[in-house]
N, C-alpha and C positions, 0 to 999 in steps of 0.2 A: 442658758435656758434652764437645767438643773438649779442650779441657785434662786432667780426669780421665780421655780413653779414649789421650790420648797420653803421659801419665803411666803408665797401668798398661802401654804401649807399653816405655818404660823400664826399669820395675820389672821387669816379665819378662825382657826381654835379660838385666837385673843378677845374675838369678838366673839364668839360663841361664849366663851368664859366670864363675858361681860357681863351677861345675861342678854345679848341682841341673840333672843333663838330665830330659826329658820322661818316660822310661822307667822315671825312680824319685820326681818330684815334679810333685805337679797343681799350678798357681797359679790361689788360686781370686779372682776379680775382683766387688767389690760391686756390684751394680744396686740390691740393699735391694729398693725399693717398685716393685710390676709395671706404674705407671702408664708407665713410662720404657723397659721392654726394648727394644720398637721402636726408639726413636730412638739407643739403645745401640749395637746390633747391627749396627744399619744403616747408622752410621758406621766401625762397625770394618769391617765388609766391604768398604765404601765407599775406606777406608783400604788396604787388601789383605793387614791385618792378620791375615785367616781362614787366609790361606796360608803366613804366615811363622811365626807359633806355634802348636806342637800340644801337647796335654795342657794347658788352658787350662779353667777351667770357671767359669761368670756366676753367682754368688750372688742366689739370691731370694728375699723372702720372701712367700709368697702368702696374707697375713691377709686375711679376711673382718671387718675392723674400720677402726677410726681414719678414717670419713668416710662421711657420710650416706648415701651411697649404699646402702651395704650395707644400710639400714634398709627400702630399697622390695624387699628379693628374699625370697621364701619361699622352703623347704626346696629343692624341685625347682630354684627358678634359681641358689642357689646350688651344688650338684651339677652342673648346664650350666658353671658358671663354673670348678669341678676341670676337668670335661673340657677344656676350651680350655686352662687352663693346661697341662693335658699335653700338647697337641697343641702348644701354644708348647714348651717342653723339649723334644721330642721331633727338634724340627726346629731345636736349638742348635749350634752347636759344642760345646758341652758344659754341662753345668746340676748345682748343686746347692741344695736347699731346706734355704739357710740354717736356717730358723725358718719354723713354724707352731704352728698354736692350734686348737684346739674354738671360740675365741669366736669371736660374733657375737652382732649386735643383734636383738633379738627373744627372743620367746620360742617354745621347740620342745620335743615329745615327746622324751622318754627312748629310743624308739625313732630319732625322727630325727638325735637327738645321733650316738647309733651310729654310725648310716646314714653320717652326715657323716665320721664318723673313719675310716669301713674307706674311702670314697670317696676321703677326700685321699693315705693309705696306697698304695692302690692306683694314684691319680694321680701322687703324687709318686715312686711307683718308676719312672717314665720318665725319672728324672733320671739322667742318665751315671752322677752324683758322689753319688748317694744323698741321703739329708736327716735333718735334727735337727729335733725337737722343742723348742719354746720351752716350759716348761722341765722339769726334773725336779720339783722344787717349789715351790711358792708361796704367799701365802696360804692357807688353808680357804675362807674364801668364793670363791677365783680358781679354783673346781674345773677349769675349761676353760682352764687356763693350766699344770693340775697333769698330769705324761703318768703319775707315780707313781699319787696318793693320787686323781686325780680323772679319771683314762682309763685304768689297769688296774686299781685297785682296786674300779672301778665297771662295769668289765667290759666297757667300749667298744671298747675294743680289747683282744683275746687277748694271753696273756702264758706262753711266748715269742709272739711274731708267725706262728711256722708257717706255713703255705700262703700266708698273707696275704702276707707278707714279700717274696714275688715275683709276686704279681698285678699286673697292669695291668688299666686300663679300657681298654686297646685292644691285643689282641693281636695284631691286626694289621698294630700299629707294630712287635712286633717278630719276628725277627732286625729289628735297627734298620736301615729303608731307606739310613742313611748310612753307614752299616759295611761300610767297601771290605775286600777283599782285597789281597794283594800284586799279583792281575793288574788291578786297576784302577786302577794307579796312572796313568795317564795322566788322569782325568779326576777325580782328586783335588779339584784345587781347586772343579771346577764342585758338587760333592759338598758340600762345607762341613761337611768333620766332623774332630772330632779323633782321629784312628785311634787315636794310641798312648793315650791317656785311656782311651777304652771298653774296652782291653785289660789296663790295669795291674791288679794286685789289690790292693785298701787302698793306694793310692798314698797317700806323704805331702803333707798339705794345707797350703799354703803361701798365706799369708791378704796378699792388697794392698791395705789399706783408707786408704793416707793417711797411713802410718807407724806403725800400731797393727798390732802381731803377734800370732795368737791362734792358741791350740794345740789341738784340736779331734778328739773320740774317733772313732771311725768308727763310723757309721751301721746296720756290717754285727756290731759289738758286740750291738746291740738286736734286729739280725733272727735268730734260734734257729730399661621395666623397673620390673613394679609387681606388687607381690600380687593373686592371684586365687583 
């Protein structure tokens, strides 16, 4: 974890050295799987990383699959588990939801399928940096992997996105508590946000995963523990 958070240490400068300043390119940094942010983050801050690069955003992907756990939660604890996730993005330096999915284990109502898609929608718009859907299409049987043929054509989620598009499940994260102004700069760093990030519009996304480069449409393209 030290090695990979001082390497994208690196990679950033390299790019900042490039001339890709913060005001026209985000660098976005993998975490992947959400068992890890904490100990992520916690080094970078630790580091004092938070204060020497801005426009910076931590890629996540917040599946409801790939490890048993997920098999002890119904409809509702998974919905508790969107919330937290957002309330973890909410208090990043910056976040974008690499990749998610309709799947989980179990089986749920057509109603709660919904429920579950306008939830993560709604949750995942607290990410500074927006988010992707995994994927456009997929198999026929993978309907909860399909955002085409098997969450808009089945009506999970509205299409364009409309209203939804900028909901949150906590409005009263935002105006984001970390969004200084210019007269706050004095207590910037105690803040831990990336001003110029939340400010850019469609900033270019600039992927550090280990020397694999991916080019990647913007998000705002598509906006128009046990069972009981």
């Amino acid at each position: 974890l030290e090695i990979l958070c001082e390497y994208y240490a690196e990679a950033i400068q390299a790019i900042r050295d490039a001339g890709m300043s913060p005001d026209r390119v985000a660098v976005i940094l993998p975490i992947y799987t959400q068992w890890r942010t904490q100990d992520v983050t916690r080094f970078w801050y630790r580091q004092g990383f938070i204060t020497k690069y801005d426009n910076i955003c931590w890629d996540l992907h917040w599946y409801h699959d790939f490890h048993p756990a997920w098999e002890l939660l119904n409809h509702k604890r998974h919905c508790s588990v969107i919330e937290e996730d957002a309330r973890v993005m909410a208090t990043l330096q910056g976040a974008v939801v690499g990749e998610w999915s309709l799947a989980r284990p179990g089986t749920f109502s057509e109603e709660e399928i919904k429920d579950y898609a306008h939830s993560q929608v709604k949750g995942y718009n607290h990410a500074s940096h927006g988010w992707f859907f995994w994927n456009w299409h997929d198999h026929e049987h993978l309907d909860k992997w399909d955002m085409q043929r098997g969450v808009l054509d089945k009506q999970r989620l509205p299409d364009p996105l409309g209203d939804l598009g900028t909901q949150t499940l906590k409005p009263e994260w935002l105006p984001d508590p970390f969004l200084l102004t210019p007269t706050d700069a004095s207590s910037w760093s105690a803040k831990h946000v990336s001003m110029i990030g939340r400010h850019v519009a469609n900033p270019i996304m600039g992927f550090v995963d280990g020397g694999l480069g991916s080019a990647v449409r913007s998000a705002t393209d598509f906006l128009g523990i046990t069972k009981s």
